[in-house]
CHARMM internal coordinates of N, CA and C (Angstrom, degrees):
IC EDIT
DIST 1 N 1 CA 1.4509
DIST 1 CA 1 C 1.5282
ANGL 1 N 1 CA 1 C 110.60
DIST 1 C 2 N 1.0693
ANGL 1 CA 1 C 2 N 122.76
DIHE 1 N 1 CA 1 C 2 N -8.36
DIST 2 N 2 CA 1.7927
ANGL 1 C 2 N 2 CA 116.23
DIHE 1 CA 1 C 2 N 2 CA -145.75
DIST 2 CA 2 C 1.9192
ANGL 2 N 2 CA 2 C 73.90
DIHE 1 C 2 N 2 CA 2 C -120.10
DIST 2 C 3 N 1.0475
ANGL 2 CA 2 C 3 N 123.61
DIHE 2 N 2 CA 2 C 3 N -38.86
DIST 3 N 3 CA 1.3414
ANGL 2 C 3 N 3 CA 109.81
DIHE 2 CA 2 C 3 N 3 CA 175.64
DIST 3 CA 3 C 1.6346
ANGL 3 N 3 CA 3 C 147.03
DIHE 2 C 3 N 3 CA 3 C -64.49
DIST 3 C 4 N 1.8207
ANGL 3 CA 3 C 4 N 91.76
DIHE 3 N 3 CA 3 C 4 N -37.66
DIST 4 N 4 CA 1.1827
ANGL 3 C 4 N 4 CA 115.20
DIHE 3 CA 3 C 4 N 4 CA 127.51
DIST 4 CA 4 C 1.3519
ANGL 4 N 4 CA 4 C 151.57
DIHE 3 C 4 N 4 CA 4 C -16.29
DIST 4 C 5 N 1.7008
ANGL 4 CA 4 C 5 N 108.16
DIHE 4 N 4 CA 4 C 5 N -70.13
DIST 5 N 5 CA 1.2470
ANGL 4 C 5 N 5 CA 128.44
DIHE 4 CA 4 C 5 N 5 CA 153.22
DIST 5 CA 5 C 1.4006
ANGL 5 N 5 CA 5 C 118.43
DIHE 4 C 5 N 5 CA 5 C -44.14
DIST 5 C 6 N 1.5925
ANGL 5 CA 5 C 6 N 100.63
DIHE 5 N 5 CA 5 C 6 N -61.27
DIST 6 N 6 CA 1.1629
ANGL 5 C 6 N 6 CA 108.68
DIHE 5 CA 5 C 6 N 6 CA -169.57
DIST 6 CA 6 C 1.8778
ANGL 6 N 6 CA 6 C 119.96
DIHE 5 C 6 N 6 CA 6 C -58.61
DIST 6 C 7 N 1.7685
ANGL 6 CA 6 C 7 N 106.85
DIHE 6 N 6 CA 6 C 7 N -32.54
DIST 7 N 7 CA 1.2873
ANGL 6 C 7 N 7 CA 96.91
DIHE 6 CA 6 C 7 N 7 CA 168.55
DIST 7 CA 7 C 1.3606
ANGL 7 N 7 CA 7 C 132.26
DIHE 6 C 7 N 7 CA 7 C -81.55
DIST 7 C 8 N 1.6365
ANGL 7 CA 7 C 8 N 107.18
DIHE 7 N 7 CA 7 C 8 N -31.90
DIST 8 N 8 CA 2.1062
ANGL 7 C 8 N 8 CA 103.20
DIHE 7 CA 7 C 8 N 8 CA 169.13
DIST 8 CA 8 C 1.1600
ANGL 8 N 8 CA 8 C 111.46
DIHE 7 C 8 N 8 CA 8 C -64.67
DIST 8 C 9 N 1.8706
ANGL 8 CA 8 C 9 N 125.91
DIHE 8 N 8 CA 8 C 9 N -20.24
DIST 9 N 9 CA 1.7473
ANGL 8 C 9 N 9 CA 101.45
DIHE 8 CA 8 C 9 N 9 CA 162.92
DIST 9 CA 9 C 1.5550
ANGL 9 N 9 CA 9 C 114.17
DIHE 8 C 9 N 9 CA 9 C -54.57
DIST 9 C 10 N 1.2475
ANGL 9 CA 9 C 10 N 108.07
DIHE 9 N 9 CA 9 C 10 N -69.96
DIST 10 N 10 CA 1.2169
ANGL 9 C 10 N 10 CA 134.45
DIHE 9 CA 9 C 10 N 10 CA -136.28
DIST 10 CA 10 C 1.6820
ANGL 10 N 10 CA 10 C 90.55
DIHE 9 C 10 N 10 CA 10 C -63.14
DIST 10 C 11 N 1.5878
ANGL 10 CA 10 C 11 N 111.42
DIHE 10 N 10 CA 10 C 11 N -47.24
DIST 11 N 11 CA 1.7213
ANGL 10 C 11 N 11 CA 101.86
DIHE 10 CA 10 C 11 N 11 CA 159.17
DIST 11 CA 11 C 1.5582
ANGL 11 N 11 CA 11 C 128.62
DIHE 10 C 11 N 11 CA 11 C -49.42
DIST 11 C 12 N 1.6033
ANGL 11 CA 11 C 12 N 109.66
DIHE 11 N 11 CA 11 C 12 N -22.74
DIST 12 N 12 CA 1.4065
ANGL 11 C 12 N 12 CA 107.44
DIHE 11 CA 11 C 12 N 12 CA 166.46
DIST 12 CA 12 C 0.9416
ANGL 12 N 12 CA 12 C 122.58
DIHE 11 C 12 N 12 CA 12 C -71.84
DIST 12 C 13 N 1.4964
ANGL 12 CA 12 C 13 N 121.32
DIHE 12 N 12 CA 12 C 13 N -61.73
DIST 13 N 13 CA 1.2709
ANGL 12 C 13 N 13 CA 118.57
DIHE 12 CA 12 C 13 N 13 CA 150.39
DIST 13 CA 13 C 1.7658
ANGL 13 N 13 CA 13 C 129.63
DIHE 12 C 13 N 13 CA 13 C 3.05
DIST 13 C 14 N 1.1151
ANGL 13 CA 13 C 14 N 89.64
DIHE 13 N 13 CA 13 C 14 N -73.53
DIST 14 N 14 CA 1.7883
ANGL 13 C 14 N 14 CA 104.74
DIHE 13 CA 13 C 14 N 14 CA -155.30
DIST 14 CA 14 C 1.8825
ANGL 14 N 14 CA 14 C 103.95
DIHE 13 C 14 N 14 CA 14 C -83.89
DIST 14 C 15 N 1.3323
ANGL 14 CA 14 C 15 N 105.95
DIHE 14 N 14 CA 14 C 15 N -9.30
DIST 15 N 15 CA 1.6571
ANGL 14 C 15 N 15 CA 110.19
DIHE 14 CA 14 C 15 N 15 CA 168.87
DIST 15 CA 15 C 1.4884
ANGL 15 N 15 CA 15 C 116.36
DIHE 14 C 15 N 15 CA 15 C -115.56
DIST 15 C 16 N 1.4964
ANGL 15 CA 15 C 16 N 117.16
DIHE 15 N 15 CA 15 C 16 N 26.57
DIST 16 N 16 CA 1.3895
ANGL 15 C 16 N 16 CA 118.71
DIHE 15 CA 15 C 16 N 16 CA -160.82
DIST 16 CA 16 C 1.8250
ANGL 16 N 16 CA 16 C 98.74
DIHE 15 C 16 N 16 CA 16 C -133.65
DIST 16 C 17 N 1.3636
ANGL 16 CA 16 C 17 N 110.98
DIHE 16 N 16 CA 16 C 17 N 115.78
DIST 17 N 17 CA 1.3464
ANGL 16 C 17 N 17 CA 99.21
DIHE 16 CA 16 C 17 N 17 CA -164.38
DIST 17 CA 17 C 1.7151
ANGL 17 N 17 CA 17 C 102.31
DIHE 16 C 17 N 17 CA 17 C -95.92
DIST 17 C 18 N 1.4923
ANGL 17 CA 17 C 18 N 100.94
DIHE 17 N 17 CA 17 C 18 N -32.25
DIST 18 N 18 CA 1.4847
ANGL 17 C 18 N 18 CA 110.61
DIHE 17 CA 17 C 18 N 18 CA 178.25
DIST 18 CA 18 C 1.4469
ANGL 18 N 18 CA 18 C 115.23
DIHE 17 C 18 N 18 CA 18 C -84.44
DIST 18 C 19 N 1.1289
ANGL 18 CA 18 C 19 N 115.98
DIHE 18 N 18 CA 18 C 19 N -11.98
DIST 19 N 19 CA 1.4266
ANGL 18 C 19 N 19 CA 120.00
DIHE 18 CA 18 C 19 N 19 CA 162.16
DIST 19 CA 19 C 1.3410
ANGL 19 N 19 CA 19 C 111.95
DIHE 18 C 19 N 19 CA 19 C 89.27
DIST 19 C 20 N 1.0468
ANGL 19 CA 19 C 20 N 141.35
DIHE 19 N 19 CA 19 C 20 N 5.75
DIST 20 N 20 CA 1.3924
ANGL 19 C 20 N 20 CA 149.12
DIHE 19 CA 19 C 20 N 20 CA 176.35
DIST 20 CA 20 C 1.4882
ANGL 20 N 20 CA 20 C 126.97
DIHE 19 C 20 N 20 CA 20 C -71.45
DIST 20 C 21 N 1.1378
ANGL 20 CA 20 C 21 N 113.53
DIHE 20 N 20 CA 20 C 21 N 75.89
DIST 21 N 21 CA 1.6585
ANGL 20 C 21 N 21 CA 127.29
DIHE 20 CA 20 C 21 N 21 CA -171.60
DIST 21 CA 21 C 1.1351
ANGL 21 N 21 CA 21 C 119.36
DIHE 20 C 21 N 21 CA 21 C -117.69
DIST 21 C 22 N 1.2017
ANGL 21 CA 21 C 22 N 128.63
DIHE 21 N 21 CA 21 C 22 N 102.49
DIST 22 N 22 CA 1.2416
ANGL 21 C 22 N 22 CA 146.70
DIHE 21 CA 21 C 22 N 22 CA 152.66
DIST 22 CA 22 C 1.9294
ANGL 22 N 22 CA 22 C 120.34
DIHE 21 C 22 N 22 CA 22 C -59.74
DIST 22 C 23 N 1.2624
ANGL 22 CA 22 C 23 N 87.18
DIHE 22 N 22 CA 22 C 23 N 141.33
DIST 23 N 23 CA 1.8567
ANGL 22 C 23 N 23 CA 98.21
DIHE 22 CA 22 C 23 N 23 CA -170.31
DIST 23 CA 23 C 1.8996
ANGL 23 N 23 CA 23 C 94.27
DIHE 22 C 23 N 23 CA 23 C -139.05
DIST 23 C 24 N 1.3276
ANGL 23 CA 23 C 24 N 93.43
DIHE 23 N 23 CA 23 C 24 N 130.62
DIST 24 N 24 CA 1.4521
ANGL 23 C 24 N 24 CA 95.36
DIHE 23 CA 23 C 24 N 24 CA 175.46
DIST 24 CA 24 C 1.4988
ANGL 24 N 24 CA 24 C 104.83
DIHE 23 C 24 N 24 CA 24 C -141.81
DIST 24 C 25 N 1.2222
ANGL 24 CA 24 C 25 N 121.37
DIHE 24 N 24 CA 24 C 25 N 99.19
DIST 25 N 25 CA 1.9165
ANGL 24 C 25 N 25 CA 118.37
DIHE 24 CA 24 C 25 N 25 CA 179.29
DIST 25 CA 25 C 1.6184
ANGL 25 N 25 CA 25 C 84.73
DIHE 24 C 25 N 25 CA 25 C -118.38
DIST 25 C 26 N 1.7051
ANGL 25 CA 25 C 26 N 87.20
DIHE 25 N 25 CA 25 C 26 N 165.60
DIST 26 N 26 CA 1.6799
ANGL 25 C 26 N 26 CA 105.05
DIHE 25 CA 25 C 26 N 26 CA -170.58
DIST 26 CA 26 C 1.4868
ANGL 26 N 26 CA 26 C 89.70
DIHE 25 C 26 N 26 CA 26 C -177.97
DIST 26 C 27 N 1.8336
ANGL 26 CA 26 C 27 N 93.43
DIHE 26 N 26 CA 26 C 27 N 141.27
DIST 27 N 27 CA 1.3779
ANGL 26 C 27 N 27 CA 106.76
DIHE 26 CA 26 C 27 N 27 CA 177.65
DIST 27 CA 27 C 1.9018
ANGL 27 N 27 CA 27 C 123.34
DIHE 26 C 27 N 27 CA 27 C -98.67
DIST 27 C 28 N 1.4044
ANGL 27 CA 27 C 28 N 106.75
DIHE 27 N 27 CA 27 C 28 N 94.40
DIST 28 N 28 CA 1.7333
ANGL 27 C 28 N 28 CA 107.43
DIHE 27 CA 27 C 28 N 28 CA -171.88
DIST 28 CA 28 C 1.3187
ANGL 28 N 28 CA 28 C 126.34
DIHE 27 C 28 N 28 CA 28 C -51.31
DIST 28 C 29 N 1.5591
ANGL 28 CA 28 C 29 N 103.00
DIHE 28 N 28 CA 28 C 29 N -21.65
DIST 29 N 29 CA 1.6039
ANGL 28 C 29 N 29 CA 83.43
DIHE 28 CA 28 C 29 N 29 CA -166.53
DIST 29 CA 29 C 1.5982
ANGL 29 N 29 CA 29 C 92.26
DIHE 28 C 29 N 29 CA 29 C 175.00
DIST 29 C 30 N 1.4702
ANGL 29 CA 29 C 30 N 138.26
DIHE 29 N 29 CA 29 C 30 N 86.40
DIST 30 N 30 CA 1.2352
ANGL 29 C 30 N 30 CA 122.42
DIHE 29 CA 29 C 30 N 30 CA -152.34
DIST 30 CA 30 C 1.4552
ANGL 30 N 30 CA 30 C 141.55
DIHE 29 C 30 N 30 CA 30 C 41.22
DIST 30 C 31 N 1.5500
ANGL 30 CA 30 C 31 N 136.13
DIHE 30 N 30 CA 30 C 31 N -98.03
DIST 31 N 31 CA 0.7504
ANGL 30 C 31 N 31 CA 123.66
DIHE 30 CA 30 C 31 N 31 CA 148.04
DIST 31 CA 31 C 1.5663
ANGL 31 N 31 CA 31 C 137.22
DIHE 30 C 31 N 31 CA 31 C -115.25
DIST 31 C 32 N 1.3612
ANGL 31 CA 31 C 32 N 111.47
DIHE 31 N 31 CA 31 C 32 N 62.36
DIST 32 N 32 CA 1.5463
ANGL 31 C 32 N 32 CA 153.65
DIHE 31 CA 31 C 32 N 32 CA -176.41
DIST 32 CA 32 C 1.6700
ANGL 32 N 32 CA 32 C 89.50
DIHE 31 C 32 N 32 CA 32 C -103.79
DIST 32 C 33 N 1.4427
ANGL 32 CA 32 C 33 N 114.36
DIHE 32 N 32 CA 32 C 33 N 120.08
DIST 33 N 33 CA 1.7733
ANGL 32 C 33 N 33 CA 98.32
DIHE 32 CA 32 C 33 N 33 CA 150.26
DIST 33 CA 33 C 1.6714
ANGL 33 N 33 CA 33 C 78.13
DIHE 32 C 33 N 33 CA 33 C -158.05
DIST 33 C 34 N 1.5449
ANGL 33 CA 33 C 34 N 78.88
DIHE 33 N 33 CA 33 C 34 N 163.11
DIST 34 N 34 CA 1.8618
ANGL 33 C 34 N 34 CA 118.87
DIHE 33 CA 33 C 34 N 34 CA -175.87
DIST 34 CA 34 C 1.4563
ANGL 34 N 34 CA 34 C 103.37
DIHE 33 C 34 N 34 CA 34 C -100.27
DIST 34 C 35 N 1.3554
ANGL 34 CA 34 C 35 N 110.11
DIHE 34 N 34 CA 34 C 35 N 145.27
DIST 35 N 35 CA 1.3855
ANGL 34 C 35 N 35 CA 105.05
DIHE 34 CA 34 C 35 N 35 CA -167.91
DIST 35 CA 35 C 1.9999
ANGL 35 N 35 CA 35 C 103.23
DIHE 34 C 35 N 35 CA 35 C -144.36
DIST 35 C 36 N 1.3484
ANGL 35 CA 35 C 36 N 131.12
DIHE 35 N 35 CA 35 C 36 N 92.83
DIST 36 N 36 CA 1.5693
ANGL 35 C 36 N 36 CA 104.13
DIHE 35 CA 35 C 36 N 36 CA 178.19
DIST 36 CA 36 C 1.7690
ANGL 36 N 36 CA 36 C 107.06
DIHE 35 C 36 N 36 CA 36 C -149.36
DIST 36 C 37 N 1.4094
ANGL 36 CA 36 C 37 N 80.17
DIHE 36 N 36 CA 36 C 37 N 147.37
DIST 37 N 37 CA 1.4500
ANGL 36 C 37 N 37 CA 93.80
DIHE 36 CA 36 C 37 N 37 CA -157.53
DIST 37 CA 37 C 2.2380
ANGL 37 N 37 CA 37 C 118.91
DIHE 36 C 37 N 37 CA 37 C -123.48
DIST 37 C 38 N 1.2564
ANGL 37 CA 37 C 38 N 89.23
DIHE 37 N 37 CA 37 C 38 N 120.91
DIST 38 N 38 CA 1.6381
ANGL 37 C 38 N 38 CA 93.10
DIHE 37 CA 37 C 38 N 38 CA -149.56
DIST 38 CA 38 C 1.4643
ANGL 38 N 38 CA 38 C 83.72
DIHE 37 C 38 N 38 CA 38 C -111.29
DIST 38 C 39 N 1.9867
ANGL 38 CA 38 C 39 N 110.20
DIHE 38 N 38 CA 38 C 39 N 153.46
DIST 39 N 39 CA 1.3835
ANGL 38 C 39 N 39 CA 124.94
DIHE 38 CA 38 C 39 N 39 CA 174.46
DIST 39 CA 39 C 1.2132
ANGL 39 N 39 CA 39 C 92.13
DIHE 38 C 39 N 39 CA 39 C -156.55
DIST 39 C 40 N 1.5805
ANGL 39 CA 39 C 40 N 93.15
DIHE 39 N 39 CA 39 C 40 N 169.37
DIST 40 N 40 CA 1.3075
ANGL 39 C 40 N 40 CA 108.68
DIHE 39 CA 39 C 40 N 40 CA 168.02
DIST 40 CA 40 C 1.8186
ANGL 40 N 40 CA 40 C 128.07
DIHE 39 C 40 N 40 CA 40 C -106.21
DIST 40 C 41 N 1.1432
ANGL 40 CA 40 C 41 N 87.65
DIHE 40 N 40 CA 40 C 41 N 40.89
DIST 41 N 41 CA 1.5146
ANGL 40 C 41 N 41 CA 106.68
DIHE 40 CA 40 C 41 N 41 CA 173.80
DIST 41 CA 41 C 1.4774
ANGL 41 N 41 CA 41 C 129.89
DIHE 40 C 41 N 41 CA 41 C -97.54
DIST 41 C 42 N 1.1166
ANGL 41 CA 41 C 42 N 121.91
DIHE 41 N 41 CA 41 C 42 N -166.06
DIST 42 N 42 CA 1.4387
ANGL 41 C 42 N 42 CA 113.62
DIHE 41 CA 41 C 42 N 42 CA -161.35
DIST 42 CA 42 C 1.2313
ANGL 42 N 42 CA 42 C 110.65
DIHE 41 C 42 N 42 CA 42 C -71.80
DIST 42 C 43 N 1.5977
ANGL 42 CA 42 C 43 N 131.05
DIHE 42 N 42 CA 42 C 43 N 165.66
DIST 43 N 43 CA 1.1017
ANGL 42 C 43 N 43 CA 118.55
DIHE 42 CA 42 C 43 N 43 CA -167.20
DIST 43 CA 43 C 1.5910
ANGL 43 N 43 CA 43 C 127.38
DIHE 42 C 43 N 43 CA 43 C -108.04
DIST 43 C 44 N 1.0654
ANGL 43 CA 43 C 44 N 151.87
DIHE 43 N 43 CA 43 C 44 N 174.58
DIST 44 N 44 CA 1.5750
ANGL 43 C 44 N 44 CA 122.27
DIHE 43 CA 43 C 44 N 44 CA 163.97
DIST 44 CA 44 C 1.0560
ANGL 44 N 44 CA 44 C 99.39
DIHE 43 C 44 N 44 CA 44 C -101.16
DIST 44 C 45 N 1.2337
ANGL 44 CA 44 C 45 N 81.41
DIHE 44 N 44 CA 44 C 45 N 134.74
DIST 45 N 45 CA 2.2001
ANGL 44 C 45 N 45 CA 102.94
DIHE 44 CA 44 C 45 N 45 CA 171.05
DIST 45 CA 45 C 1.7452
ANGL 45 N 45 CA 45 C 115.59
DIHE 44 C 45 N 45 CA 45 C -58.94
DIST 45 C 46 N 1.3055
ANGL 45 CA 45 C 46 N 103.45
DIHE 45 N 45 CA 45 C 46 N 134.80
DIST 46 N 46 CA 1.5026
ANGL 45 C 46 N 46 CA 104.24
DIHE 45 CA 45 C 46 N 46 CA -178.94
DIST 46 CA 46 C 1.5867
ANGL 46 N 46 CA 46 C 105.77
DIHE 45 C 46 N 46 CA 46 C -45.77
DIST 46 C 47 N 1.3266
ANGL 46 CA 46 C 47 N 129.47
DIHE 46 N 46 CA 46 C 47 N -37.82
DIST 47 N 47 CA 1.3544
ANGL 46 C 47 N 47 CA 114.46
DIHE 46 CA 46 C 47 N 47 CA 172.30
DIST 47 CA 47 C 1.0510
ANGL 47 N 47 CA 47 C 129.22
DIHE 46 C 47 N 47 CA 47 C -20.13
DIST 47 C 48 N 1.6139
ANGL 47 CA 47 C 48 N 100.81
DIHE 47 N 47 CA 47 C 48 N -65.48
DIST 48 N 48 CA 1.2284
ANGL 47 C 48 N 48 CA 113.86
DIHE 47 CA 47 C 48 N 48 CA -162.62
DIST 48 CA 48 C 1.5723
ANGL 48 N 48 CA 48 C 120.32
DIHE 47 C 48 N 48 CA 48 C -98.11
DIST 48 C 49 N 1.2315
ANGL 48 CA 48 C 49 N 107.71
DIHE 48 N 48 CA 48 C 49 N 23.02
DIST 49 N 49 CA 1.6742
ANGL 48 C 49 N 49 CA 116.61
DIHE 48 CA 48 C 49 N 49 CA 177.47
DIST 49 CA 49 C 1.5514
ANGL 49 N 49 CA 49 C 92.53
DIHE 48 C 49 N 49 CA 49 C -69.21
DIST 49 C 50 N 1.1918
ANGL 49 CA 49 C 50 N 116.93
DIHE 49 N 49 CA 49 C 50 N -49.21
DIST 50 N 50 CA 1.4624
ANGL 49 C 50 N 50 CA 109.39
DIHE 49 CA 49 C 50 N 50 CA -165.28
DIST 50 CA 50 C 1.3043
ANGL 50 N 50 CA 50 C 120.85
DIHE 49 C 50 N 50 CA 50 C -55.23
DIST 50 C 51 N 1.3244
ANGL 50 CA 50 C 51 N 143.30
DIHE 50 N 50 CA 50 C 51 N -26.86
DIST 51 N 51 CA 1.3308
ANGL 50 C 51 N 51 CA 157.74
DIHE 50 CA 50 C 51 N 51 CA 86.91
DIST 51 CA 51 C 1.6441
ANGL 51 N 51 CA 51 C 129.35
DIHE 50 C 51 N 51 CA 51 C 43.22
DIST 51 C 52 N 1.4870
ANGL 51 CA 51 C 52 N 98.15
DIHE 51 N 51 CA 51 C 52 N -55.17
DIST 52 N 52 CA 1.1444
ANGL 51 C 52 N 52 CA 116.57
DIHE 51 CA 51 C 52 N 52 CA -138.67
DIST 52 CA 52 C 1.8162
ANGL 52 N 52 CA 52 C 106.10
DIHE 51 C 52 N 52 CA 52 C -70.52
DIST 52 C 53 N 1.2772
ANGL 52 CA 52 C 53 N 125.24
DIHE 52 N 52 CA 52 C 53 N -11.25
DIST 53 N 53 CA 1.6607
ANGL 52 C 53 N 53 CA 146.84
DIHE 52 CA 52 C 53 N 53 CA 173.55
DIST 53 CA 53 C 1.0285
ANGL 53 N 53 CA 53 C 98.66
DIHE 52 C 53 N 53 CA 53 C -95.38
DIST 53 C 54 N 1.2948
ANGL 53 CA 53 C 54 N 138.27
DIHE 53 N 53 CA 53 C 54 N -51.02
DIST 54 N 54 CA 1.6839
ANGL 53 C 54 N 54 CA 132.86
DIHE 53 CA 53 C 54 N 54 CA -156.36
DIST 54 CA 54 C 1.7126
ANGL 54 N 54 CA 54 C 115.11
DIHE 53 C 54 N 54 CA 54 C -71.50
DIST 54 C 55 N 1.4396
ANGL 54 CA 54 C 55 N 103.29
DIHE 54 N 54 CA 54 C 55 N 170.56
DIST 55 N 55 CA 1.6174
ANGL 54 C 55 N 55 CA 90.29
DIHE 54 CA 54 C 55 N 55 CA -166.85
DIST 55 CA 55 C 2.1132
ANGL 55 N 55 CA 55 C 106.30
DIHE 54 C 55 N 55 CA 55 C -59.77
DIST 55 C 56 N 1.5004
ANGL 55 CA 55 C 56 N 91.18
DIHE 55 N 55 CA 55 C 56 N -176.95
DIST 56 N 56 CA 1.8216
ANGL 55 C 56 N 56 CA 101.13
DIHE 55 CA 55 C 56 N 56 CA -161.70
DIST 56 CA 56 C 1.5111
ANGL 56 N 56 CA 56 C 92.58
DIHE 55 C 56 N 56 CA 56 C -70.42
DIST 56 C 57 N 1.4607
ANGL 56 CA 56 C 57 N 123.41
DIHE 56 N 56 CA 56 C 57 N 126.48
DIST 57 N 57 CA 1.9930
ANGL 56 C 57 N 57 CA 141.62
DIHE 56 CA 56 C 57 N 57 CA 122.64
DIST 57 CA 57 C 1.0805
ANGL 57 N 57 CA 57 C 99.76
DIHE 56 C 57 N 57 CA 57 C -123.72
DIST 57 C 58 N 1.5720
ANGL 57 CA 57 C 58 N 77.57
DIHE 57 N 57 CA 57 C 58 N 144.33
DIST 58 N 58 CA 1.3624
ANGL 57 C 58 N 58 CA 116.15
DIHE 57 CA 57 C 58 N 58 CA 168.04
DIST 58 CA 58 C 1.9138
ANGL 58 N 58 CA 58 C 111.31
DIHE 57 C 58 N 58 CA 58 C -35.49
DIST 58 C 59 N 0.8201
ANGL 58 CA 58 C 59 N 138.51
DIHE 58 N 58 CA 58 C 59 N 130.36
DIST 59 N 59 CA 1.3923
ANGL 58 C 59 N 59 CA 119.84
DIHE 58 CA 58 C 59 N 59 CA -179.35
DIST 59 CA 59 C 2.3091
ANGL 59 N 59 CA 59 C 103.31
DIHE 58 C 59 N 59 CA 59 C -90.93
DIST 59 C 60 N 1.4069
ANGL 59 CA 59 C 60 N 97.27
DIHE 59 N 59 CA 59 C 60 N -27.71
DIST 60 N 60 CA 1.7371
ANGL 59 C 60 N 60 CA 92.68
DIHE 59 CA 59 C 60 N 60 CA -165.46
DIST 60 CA 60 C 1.8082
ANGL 60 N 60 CA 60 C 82.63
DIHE 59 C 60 N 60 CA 60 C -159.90
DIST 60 C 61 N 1.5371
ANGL 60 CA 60 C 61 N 98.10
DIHE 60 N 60 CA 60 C 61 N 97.59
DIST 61 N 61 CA 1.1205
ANGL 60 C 61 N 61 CA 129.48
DIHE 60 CA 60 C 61 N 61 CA 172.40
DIST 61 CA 61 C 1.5440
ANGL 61 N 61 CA 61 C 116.71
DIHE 60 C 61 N 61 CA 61 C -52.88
DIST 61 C 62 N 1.3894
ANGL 61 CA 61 C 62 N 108.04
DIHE 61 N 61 CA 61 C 62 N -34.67
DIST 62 N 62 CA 1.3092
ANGL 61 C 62 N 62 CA 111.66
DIHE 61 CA 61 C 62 N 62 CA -160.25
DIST 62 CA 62 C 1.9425
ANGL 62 N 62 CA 62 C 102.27
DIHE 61 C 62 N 62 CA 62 C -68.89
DIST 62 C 63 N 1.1748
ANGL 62 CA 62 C 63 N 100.20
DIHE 62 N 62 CA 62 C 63 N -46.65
DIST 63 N 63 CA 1.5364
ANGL 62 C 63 N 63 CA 104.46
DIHE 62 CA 62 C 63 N 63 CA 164.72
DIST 63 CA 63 C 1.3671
ANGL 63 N 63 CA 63 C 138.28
DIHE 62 C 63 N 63 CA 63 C -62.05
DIST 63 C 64 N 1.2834
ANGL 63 CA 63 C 64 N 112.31
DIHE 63 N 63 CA 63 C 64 N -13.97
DIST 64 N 64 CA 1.4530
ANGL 63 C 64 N 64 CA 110.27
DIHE 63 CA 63 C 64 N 64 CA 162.82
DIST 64 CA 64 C 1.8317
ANGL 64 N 64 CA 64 C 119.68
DIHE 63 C 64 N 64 CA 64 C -31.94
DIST 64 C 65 N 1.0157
ANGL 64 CA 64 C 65 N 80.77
DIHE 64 N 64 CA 64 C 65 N -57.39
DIST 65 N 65 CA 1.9207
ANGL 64 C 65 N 65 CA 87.45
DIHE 64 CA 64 C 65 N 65 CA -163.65
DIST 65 CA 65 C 1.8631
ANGL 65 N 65 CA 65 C 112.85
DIHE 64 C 65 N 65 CA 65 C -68.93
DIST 65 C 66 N 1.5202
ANGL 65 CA 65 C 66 N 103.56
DIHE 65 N 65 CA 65 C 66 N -1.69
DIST 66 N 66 CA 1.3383
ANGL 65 C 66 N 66 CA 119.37
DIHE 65 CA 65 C 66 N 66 CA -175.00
DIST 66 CA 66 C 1.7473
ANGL 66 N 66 CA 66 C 92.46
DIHE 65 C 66 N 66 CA 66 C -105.24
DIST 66 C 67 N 1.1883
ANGL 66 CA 66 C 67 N 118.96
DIHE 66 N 66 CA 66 C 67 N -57.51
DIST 67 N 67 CA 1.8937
ANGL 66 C 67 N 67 CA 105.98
DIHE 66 CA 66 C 67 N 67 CA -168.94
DIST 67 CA 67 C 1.3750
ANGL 67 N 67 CA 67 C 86.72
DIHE 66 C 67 N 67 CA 67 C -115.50
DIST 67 C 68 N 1.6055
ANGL 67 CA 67 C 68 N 160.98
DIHE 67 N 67 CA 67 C 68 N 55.88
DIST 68 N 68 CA 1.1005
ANGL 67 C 68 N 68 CA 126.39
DIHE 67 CA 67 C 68 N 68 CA 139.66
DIST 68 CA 68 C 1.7582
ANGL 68 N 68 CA 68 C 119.40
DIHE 67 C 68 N 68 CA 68 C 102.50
DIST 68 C 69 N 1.1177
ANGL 68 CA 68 C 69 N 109.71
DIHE 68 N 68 CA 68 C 69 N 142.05
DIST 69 N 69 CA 1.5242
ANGL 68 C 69 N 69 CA 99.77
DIHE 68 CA 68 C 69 N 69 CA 169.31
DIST 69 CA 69 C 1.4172
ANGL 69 N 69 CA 69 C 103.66
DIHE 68 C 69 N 69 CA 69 C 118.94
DIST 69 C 70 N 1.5835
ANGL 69 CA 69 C 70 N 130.75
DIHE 69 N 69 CA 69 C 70 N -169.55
DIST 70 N 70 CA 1.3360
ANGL 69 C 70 N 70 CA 132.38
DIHE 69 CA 69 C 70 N 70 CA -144.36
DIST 70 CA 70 C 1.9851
ANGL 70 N 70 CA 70 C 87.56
DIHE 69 C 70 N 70 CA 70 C -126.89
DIST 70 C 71 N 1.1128
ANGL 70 CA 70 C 71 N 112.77
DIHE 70 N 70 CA 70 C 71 N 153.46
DIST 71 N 71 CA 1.4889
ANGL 70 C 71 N 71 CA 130.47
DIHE 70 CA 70 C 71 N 71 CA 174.98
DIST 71 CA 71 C 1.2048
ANGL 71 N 71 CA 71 C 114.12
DIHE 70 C 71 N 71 CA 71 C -84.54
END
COOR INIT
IC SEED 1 N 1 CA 1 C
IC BUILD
């Protein structure tokens, strides 16, 4: 879990120029918890929602070299 966490910040982070990140976790029901995390950074393209579970690509290459990440 903490790795997790640790990567949708750190993606907020690094696509968020105004810095505005919201974090909301909560525990449902033992070990059940809700976890979601909103910025004001760039957005993902409907393309690539479909994507968005499957193993890691790049979704929009062209930005790599602007926020970070693998080609």
């Amino acid at each position: 879990m903490a790795q997790i966490i640790f990567n949708i910040v750190g993606n907020a982070v690094k696509c968020t120029k105004k810095c505005l990140i919201c974090i909301n976790i909560k525990q449902i029901y033992r070990r059940l918890t809700s976890m979601s995390v909103s910025d004001t950074g760039i957005r993902i393209g409907k393309n690539a929602l479909n994507q968005l579970f499957l193993p890691f690509v790049q979704a929009d290459s062209s930005i790599t070299r602007q926020y970070g990440g693998l080609d």
